[in-house]
N, CA, C and O atoms as a Tinker XYZ file with bonds, in Angstrom:
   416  protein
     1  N     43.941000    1.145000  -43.319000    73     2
     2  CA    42.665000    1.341000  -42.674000    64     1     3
     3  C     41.774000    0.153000  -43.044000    63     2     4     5
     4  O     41.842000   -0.142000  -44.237000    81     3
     5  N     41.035000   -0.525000  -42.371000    73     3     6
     6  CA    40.240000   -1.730000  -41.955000    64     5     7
     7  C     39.138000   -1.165000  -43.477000    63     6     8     9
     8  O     39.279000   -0.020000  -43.906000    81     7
     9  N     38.690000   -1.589000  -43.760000    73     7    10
    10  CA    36.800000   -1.978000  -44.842000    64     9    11
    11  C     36.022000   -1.227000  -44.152000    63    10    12    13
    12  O     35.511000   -0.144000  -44.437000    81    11
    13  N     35.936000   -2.135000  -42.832000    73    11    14
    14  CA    34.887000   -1.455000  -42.307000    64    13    15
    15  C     35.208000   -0.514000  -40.528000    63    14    16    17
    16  O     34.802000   -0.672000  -39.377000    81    15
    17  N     36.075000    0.370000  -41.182000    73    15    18
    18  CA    36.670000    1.213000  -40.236000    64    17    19
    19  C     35.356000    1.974000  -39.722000    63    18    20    21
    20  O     34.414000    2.233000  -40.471000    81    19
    21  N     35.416000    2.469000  -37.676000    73    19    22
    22  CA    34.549000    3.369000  -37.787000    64    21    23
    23  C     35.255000    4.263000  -36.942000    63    22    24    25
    24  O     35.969000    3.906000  -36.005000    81    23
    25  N     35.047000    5.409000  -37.285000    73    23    26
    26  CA    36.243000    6.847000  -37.522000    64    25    27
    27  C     34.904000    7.908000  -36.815000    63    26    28    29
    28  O     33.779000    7.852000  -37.311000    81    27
    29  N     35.097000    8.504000  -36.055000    73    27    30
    30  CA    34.755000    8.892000  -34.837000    64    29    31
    31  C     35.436000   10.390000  -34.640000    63    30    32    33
    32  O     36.490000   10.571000  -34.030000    81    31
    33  N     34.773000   11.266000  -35.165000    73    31    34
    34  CA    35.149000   12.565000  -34.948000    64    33    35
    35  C     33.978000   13.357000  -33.955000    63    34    36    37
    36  O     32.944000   12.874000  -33.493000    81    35
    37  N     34.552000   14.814000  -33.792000    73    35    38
    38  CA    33.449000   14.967000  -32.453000    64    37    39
    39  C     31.576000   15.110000  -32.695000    63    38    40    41
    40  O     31.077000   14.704000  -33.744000    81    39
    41  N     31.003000   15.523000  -31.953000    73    39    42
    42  CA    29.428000   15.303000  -32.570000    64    41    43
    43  C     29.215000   17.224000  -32.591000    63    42    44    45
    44  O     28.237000   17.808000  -33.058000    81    43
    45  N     30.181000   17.739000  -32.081000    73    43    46
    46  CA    29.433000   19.355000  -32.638000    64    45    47
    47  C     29.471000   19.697000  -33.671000    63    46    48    49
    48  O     30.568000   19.898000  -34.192000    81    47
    49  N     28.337000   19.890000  -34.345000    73    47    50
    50  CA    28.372000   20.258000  -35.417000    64    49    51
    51  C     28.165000   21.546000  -35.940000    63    50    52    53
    52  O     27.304000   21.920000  -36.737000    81    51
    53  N     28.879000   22.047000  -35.502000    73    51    54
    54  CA    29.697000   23.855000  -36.350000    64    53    55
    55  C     30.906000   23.166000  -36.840000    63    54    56    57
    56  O     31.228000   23.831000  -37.825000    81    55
    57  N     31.938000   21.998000  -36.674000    73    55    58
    58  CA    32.993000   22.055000  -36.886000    64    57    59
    59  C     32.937000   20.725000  -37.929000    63    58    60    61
    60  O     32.793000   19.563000  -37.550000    81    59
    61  N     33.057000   21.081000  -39.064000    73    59    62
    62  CA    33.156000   20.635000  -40.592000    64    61    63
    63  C     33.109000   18.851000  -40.445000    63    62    64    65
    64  O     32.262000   18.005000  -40.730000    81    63
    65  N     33.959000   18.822000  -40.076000    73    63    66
    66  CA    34.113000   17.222000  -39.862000    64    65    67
    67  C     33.375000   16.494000  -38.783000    63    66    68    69
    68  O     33.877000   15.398000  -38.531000    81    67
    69  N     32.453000   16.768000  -38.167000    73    67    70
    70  CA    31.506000   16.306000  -37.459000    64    69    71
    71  C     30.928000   14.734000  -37.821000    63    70    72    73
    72  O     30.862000   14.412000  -39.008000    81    71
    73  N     30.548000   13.851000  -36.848000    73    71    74
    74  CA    30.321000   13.178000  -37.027000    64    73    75
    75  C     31.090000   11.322000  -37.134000    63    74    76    77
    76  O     32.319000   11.257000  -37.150000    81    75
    77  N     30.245000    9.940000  -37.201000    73    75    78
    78  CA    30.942000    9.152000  -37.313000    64    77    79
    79  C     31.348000    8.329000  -38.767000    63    78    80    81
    80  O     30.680000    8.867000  -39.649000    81    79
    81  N     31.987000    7.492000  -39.214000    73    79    82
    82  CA    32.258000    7.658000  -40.741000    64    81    83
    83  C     32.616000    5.863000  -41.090000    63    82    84    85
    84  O     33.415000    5.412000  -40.269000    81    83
    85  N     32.421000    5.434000  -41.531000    73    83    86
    86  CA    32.185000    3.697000  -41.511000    64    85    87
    87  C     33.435000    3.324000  -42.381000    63    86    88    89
    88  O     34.283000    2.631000  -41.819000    81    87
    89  N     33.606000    3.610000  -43.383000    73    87    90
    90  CA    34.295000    3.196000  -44.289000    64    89    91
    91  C     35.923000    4.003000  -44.817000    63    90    92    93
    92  O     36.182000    5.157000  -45.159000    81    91
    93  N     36.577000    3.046000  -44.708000    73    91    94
    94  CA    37.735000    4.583000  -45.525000    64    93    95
    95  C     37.741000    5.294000  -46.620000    63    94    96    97
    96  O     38.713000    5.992000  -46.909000    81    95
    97  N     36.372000    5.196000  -47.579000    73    95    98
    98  CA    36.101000    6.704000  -48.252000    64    97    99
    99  C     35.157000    7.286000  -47.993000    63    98   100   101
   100  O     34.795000    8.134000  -48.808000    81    99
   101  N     34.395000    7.091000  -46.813000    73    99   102
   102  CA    33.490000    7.942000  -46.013000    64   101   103
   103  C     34.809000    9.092000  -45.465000    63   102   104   105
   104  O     34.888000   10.258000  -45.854000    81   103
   105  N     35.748000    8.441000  -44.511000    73   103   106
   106  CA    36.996000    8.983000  -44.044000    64   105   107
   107  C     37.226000   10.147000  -44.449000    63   106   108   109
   108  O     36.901000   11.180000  -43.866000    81   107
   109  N     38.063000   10.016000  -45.940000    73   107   110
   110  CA    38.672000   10.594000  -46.827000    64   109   111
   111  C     37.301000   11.479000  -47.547000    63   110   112   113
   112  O     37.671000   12.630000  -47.315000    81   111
   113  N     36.277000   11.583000  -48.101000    73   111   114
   114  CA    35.820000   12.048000  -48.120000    64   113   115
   115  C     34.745000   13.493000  -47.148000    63   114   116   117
   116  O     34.387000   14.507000  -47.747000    81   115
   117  N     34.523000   13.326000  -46.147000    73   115   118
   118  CA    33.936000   13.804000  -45.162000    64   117   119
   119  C     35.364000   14.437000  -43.960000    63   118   120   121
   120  O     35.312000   15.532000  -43.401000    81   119
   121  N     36.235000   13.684000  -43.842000    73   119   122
   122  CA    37.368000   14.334000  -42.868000    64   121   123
   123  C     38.580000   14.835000  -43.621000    63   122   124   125
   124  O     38.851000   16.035000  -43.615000    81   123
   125  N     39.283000   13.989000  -44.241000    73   123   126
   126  CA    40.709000   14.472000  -44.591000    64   125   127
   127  C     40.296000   15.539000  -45.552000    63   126   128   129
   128  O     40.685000   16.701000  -45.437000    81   127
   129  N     39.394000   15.069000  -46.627000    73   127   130
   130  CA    38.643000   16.554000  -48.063000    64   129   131
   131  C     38.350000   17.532000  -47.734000    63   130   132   133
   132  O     38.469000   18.395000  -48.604000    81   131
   133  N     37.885000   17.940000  -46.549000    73   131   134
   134  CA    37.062000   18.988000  -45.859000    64   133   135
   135  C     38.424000   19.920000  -45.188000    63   134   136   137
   136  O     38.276000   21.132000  -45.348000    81   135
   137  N     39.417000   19.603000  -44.632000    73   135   138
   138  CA    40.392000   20.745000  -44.209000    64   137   139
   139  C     40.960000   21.110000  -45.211000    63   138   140   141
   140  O     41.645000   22.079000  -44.882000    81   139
   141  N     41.074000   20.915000  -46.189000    73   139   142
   142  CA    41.647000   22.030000  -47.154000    64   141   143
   143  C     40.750000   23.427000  -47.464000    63   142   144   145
   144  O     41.136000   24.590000  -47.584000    81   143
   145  N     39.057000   22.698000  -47.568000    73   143   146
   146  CA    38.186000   23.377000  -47.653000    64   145   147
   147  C     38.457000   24.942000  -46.750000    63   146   148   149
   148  O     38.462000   26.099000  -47.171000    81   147
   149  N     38.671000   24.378000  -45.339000    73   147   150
   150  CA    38.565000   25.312000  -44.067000    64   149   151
   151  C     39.464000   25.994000  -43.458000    63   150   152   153
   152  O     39.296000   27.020000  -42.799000    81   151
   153  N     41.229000   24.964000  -43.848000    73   151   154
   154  CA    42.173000   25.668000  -43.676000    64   153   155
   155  C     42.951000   25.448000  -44.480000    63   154   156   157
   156  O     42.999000   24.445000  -45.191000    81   155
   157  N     43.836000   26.571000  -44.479000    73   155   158
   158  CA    44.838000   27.057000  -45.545000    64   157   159
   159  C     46.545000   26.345000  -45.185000    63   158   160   161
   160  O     47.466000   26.154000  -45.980000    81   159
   161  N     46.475000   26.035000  -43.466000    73   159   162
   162  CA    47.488000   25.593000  -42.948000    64   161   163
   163  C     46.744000   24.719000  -41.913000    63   162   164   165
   164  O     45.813000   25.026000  -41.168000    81   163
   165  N     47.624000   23.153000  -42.116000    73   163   166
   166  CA    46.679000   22.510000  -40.886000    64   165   167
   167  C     48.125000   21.181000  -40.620000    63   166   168   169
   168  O     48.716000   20.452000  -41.417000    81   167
   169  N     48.229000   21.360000  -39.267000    73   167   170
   170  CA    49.659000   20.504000  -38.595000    64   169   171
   171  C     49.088000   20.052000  -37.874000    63   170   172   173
   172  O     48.226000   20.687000  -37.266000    81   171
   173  N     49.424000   18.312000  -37.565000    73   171   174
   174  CA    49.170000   17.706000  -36.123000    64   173   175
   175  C     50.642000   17.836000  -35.817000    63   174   176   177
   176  O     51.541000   17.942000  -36.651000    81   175
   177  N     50.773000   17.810000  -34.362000    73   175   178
   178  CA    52.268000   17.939000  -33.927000    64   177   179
   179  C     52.166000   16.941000  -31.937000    63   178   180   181
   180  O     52.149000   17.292000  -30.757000    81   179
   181  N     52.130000   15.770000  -32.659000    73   179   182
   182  CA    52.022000   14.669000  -31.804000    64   181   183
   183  C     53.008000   14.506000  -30.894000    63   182   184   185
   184  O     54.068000   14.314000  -31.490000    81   183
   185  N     53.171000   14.492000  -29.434000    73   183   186
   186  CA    53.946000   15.075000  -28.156000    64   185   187
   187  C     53.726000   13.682000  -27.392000    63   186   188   189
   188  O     54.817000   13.397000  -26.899000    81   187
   189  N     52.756000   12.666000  -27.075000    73   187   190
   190  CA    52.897000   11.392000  -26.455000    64   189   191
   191  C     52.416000   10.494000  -27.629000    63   190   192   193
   192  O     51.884000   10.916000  -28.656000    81   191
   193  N     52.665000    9.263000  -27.349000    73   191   194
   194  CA    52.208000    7.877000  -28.297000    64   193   195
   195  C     52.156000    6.796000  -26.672000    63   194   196   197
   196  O     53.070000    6.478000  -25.910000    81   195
   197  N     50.864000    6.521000  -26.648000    73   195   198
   198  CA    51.179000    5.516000  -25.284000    64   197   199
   199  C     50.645000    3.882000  -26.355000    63   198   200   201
   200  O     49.681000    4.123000  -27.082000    81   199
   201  N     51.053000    2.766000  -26.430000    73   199   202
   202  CA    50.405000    1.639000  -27.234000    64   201   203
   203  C     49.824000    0.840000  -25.567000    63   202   204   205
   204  O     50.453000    0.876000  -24.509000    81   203
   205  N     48.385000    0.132000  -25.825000    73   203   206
   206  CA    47.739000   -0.480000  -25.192000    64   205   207
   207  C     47.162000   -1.518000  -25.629000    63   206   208   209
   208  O     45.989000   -1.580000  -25.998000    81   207
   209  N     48.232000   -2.699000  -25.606000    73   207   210
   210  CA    48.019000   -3.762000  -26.509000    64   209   211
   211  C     47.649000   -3.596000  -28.307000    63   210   212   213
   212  O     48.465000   -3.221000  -29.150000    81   211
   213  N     46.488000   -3.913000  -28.517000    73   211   214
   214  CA    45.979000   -3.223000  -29.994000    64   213   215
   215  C     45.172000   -1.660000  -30.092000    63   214   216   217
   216  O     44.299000   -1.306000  -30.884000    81   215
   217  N     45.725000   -1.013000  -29.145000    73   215   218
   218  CA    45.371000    0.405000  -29.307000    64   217   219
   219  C     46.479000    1.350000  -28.948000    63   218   220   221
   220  O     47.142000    1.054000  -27.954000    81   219
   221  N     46.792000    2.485000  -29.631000    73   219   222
   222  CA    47.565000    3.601000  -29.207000    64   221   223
   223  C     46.506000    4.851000  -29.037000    63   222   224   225
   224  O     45.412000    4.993000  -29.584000    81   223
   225  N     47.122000    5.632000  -28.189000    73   223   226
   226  CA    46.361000    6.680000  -28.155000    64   225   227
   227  C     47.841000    7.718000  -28.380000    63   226   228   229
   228  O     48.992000    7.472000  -28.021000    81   227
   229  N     47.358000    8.798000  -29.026000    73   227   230
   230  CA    48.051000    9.504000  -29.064000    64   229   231
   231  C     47.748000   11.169000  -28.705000    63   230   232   233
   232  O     46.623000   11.514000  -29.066000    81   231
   233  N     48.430000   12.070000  -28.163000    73   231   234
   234  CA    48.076000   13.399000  -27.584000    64   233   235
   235  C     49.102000   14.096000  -28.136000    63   234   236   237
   236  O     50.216000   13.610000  -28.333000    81   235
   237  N     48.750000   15.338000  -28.427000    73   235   238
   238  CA    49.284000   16.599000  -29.304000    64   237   239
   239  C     48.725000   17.873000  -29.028000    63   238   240   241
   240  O     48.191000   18.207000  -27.971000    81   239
   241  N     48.925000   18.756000  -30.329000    73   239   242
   242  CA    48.576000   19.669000  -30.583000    64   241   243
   243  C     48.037000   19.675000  -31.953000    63   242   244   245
   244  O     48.577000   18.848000  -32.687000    81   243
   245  N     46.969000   20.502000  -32.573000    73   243   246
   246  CA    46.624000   21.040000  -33.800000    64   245   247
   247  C     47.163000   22.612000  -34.004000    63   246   248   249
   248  O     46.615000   23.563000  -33.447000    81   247
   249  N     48.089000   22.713000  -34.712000    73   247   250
   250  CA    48.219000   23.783000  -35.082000    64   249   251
   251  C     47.780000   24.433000  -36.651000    63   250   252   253
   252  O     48.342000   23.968000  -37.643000    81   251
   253  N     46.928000   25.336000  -36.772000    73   251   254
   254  CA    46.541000   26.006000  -38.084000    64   253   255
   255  C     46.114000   26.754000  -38.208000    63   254   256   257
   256  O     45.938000   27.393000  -37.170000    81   255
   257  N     45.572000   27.366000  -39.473000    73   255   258
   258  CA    45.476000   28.798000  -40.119000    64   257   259
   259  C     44.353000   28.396000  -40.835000    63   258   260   261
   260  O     44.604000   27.422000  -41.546000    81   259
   261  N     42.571000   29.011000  -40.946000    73   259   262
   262  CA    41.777000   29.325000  -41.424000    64   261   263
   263  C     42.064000   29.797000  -42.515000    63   262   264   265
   264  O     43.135000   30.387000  -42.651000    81   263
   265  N     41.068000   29.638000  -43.690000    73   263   266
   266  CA    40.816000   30.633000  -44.773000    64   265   267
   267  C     41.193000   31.725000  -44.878000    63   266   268   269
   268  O     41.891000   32.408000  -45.627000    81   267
   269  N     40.254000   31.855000  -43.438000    73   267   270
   270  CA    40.030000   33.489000  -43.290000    64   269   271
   271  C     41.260000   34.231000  -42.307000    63   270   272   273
   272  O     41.217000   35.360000  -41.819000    81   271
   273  N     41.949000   33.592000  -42.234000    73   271   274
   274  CA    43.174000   34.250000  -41.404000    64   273   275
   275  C     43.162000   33.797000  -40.247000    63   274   276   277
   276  O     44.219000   33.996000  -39.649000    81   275
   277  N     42.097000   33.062000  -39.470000    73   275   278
   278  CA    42.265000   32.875000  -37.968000    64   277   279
   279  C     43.039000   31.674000  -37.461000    63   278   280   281
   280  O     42.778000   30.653000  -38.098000    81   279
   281  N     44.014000   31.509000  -36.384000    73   279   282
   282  CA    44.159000   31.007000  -35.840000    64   281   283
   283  C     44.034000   29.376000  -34.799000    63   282   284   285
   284  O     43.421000   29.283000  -33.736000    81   283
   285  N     44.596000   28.557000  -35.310000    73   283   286
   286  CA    43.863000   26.690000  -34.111000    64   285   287
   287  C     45.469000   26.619000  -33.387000    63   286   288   289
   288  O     46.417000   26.688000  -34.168000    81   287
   289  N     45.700000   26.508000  -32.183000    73   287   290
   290  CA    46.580000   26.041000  -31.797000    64   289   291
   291  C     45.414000   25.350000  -30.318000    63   290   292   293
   292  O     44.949000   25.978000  -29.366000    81   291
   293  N     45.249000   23.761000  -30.708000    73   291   294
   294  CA    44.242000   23.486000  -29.839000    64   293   295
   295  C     45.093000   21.821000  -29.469000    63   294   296   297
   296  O     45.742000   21.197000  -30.309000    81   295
   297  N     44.878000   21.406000  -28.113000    73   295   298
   298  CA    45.569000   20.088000  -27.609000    64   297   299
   299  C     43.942000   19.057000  -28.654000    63   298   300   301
   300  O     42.810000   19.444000  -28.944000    81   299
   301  N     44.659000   17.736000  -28.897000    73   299   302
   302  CA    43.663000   16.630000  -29.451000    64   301   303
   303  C     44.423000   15.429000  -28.652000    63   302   304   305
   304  O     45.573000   15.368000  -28.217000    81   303
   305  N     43.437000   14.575000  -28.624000    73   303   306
   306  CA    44.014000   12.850000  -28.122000    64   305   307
   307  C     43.104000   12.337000  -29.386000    63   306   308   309
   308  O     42.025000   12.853000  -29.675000    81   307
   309  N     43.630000   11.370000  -30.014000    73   307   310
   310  CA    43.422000   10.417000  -30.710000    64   309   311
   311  C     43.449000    8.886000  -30.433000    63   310   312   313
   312  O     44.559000    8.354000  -30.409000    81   311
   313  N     42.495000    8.225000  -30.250000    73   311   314
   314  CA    42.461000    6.631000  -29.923000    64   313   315
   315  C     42.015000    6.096000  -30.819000    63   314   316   317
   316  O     40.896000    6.244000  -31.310000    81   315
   317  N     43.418000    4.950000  -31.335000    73   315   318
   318  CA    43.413000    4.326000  -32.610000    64   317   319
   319  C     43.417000    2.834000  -32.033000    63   318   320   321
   320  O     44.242000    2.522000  -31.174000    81   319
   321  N     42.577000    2.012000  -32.471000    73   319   322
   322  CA    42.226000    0.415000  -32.317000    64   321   323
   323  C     42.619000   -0.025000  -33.527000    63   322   324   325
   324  O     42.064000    0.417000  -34.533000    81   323
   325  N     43.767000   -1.084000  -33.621000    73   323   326
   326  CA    44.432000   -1.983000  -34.521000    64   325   327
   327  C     43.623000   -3.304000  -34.680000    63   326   328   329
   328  O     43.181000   -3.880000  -33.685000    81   327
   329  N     43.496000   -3.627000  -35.538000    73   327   330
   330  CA    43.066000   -5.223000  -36.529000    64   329   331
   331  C     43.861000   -5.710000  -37.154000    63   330   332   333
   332  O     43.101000   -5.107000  -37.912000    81   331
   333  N     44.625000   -6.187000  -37.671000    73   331   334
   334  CA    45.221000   -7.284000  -38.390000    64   333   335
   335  C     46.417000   -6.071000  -38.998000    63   334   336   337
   336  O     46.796000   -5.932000  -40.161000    81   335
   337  N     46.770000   -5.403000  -37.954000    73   335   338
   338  CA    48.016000   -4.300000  -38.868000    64   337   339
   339  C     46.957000   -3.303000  -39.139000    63   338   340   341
   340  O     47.419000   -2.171000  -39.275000    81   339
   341  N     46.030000   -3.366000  -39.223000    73   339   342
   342  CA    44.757000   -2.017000  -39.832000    64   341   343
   343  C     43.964000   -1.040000  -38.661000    63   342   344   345
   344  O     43.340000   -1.582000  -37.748000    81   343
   345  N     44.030000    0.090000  -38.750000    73   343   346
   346  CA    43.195000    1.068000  -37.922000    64   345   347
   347  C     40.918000    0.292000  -38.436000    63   346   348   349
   348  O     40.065000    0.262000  -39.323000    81   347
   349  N     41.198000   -0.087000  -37.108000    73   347   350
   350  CA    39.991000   -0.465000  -37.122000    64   349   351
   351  C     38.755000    0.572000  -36.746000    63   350   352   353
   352  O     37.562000    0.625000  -37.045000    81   351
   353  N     39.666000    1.380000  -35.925000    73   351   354
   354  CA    38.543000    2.321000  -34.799000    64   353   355
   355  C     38.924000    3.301000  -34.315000    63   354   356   357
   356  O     39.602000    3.094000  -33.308000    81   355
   357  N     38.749000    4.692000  -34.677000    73   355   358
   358  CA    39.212000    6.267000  -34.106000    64   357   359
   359  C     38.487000    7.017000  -33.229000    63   358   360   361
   360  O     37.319000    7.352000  -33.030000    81   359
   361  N     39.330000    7.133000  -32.875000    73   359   362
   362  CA    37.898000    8.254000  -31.521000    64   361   363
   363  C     38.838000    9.205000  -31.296000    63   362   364   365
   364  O     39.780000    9.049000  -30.519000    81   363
   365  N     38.591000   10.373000  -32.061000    73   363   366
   366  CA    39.064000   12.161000  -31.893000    64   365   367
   367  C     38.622000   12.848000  -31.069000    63   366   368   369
   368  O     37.455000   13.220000  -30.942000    81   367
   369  N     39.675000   13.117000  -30.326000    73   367   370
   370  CA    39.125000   14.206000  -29.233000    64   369   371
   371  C     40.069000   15.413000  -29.080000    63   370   372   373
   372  O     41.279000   15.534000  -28.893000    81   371
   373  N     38.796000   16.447000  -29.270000    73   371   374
   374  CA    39.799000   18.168000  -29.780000    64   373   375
   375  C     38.879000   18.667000  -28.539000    63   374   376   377
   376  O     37.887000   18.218000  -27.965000    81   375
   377  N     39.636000   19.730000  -28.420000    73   375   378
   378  CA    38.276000   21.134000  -27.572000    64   377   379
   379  C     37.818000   22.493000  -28.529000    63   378   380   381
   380  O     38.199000   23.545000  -29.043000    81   379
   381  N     36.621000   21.506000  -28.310000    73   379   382
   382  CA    36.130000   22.129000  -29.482000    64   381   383
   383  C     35.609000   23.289000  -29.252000    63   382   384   385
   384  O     34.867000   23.638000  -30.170000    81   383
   385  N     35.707000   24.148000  -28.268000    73   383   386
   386  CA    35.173000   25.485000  -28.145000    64   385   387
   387  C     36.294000   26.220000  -28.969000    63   386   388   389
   388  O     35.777000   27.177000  -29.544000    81   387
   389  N     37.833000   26.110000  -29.277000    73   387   390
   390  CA    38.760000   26.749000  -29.630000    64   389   391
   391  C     38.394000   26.374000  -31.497000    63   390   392   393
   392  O     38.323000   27.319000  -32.282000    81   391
   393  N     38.269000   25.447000  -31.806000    73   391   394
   394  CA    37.961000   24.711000  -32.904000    64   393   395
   395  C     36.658000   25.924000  -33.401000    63   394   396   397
   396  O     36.871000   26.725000  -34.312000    81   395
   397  N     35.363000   25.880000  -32.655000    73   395   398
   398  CA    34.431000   26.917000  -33.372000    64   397   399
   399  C     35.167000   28.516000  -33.063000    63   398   400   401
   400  O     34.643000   29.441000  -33.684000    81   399
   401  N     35.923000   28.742000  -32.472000    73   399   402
   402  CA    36.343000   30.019000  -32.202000    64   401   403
   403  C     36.777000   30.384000  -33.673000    63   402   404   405
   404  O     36.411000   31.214000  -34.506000    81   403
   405  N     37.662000   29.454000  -33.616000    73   403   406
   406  CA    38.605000   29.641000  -35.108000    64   405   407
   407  C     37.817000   29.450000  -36.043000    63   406   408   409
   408  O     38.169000   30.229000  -36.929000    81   407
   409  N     36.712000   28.713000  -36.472000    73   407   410
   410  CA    36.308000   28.641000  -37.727000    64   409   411
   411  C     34.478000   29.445000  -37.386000    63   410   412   413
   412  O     33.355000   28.947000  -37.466000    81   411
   413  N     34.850000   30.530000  -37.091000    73   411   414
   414  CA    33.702000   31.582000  -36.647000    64   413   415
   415  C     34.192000   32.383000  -37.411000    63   414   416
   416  O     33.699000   33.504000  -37.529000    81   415
């Protein structure tokens, strides 16, 4: 991950990881730290990889399990921008109505 990575998760904020994140321990702190917090089980299960010169995007599924017992089986696309071999730039995209369902 780039220095000055900027990591791009969605802007609703009911859903933990909200927000954009500059650095890779903004990242790791604020996104990857926070799902353990929220779920007990948490899978990406990635189904296309398209590369576009220095970007891939990739589309899946999230599959997981809340704290509290509930349920994410929700589609995400991920668009990752490459630098020198390094993730320069993320832009997450979930539907996030299923996302607050589950963590309601």
């Amino acid at each position: 991950m780039a220095p000055d990575v900027e990591w791009i998760e969605t802007e609703a904020e009911s859903i933990p990881t909200h927000g954009t994140f500059a650095s890779p321990q903004e990242v790791l702190e604020s996104v990857f730290a926070k799902v353990p917090e929220y779920f007990e089980q948490f899978e990406l299960h990635p189904e296309l990889w398209l590369e576009a010169g220095d970007d891939v995007i990739v589309t899946g599924r999230v599959v997981a399990r809340t704290r509290t017992g509930r349920k994410l089986d929700a589609p995400y696309a991920h668009v990752f921008s490459f630098r020198d071999g390094k993730v320069c730039r993320n832009d997450n995209f979930h539907d996030t109505a299923l996302w607050i369902a589950a963590l309601s």
